[in-house]
N, C-alpha and C positions, 0 to 999 in steps of 0.2 A: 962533611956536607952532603956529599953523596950516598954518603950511610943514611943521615936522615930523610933524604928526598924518598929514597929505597923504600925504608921504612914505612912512610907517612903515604906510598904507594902500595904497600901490600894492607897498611889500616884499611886503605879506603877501598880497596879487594875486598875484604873482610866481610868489610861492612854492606858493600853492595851485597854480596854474595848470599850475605843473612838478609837481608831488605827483599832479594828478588822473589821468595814464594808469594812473602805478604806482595807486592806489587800484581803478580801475578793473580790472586786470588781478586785484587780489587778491579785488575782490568775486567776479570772474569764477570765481576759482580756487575760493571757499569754495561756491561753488553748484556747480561740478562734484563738489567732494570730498561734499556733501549728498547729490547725487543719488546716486553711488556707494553711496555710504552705504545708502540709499533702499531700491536694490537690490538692493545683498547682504541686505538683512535679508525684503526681501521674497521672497527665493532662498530663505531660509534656514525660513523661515516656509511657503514652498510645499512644503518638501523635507518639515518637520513632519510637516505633515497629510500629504505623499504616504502617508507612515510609518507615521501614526494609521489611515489609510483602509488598507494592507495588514493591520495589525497585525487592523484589526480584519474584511474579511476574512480572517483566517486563523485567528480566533477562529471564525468561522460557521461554516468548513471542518471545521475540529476537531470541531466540536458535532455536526456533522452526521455525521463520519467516526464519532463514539463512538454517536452515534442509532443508524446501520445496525450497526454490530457487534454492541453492547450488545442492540440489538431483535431482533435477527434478520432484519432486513429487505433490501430488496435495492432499494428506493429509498426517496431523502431528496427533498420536495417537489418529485417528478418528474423526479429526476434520476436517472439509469439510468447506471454509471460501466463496466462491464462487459455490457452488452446483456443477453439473459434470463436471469438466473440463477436462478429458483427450479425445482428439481427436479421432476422430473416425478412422482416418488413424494413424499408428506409427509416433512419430514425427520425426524421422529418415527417414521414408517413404517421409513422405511433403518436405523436404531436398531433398531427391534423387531426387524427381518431379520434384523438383524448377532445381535442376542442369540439368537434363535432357532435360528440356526447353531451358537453359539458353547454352548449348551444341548445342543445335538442329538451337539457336537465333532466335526461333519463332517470328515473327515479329508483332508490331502492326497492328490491322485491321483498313482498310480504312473508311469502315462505308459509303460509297458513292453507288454510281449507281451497283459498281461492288462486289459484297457478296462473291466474291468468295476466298478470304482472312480473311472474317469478324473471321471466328472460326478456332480451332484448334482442333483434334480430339473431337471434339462437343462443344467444348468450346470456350464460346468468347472471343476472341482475345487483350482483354485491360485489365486493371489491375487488377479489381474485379473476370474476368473470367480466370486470371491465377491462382490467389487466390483460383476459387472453382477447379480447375483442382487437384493443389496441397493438398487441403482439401477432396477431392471424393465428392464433392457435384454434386447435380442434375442437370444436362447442362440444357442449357447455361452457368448456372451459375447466382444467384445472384447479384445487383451490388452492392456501398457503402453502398448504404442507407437502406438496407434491409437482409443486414446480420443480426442486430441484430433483425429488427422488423419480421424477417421470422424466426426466432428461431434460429438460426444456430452459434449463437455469443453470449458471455457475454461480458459484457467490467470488465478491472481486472486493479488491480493498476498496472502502468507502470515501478514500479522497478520489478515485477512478472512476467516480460514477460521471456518464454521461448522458446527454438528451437523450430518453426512450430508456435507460435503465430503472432498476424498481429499488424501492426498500419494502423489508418484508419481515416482520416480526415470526413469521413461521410457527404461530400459535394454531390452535385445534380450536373449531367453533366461531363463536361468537368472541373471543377473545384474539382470533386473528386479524391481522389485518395488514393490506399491502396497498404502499401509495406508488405511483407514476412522476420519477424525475423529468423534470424539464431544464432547469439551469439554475448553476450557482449565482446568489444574489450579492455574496460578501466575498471579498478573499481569504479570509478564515475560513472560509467551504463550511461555516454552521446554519448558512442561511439560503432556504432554496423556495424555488416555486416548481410544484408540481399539481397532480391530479389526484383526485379519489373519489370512489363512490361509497359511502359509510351512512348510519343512519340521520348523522347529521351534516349539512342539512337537509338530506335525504335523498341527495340526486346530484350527481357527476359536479365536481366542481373545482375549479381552479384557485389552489388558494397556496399560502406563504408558510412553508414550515423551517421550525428553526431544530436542528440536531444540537442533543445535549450529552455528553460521556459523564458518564456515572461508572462503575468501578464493574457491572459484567457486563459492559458498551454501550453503542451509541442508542438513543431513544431521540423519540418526534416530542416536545415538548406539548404542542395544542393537542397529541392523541396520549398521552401518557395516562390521563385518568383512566382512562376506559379501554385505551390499547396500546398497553405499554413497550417498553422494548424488553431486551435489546433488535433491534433491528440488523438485518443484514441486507448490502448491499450485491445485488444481482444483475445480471447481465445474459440474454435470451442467446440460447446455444441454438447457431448455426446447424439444419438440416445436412 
């Protein structure tokens, strides 16, 4: 009996003994497949919060982008996105200009044999020189093409426009032309009222334009036939 206890002890010696690499190799395997594991979730976990941390800058961005519009403001906790932007007349002030013209119905100048219409208290008398009238720039005035290359303009994203800033097709001639924002009428920012002086109806006037995006930007739908876009949004550089 003791012989077979012996026996049936060294079998099962045996047999561990040949079982233990394989044991070994599977412990090994189930701690690499952990760590993996480990890993990915830790991967999965950093990517999270990468997510959490944009999502929620993007939330302060937002907050901030609706603070300057909504405010009127032209910096959010000293951040300046477009370098000076605040006009050098009150924007309230380029408002009262614009209504004061547009009261008086200063009329388009002729541009012909006879000068004697071309300006208006030293300004000239078409769109760009109502524009510098209502801005206090230096008469004549400026015309499309040279607000911004004369310093006098930056161009700013078109949902930023605010009271006193321009839209401005930046054409040559007779084919330019620049109106006077006053304020958004929609909250789709496609519907505004501003100012122009153009040859219709030939004299300063306060009227409803609606912004349309066509595929090289935005355009004034009531000026499209005759002054089309695209249009860009400006905003008068700071002295």
């Amino acid at each position: 009996m003791k012989i077979r206890l012996a026996l049936f002890a060294f079998v099962l010696l045996l047999v561990n003994f040949a079982c233990a690499p394989e044991v070994g190799e599977a412990l090994e395997e189930l701690q690499q497949t952990a760590a993996a594991q480990a890993a990915e979730l830790a991967k999965t976990q950093a990517a999270a919060l990468l997510e959490t941390s944009k999502a929620g800058i993007a939330t302060q961005a937002d907050a901030a982008l609706e603070t300057l519009i909504a405010g009127g403001q032209t910096e959010v906790a000293g951040f300046n996105p477009f370098g000076t932007q605040d006009p050098v007349i009150d924007r309230q002030e380029i408002i009262a200009r614009a209504e004061r013209w547009a009261a008086l119905k200063v009329p388009y100048g002729s541009f012909d044999s006879d000068p004697s219409n071309d300006l208006s208290e030293g300004y000239r008398a078409d769109c760009s020189g109502f524009i510098s009238y209502t801005w206090g720039l230096p008469q004549p005035g400026p015309d499309t093409t040279s607000l911004v290359s004369g310093g006098y303009a930056i161009e700013i994203p078109i949902d930023l426009l605010q009271m006193g800033d321009v839209l401005n097709n930046k054409r040559v001639g007779s084919d330019g032309h620049i109106v006077l924002f006053a304020e958004w009428l929609n909250s789709e920012r496609t519907l505004f009222r501003g100012f122009d002086l153009n040859t219709y109806p030939g004299y300063v006037s306060e009227k409803t334009f609606t912004l349309v995006l066509y595929e090289d930007g935005w355009t004034i739908a009531e000026l499209d036939p005759w002054a089309d876009g695209p249009y860009s949004a400006m905003r008068q550089v700071q002295d």
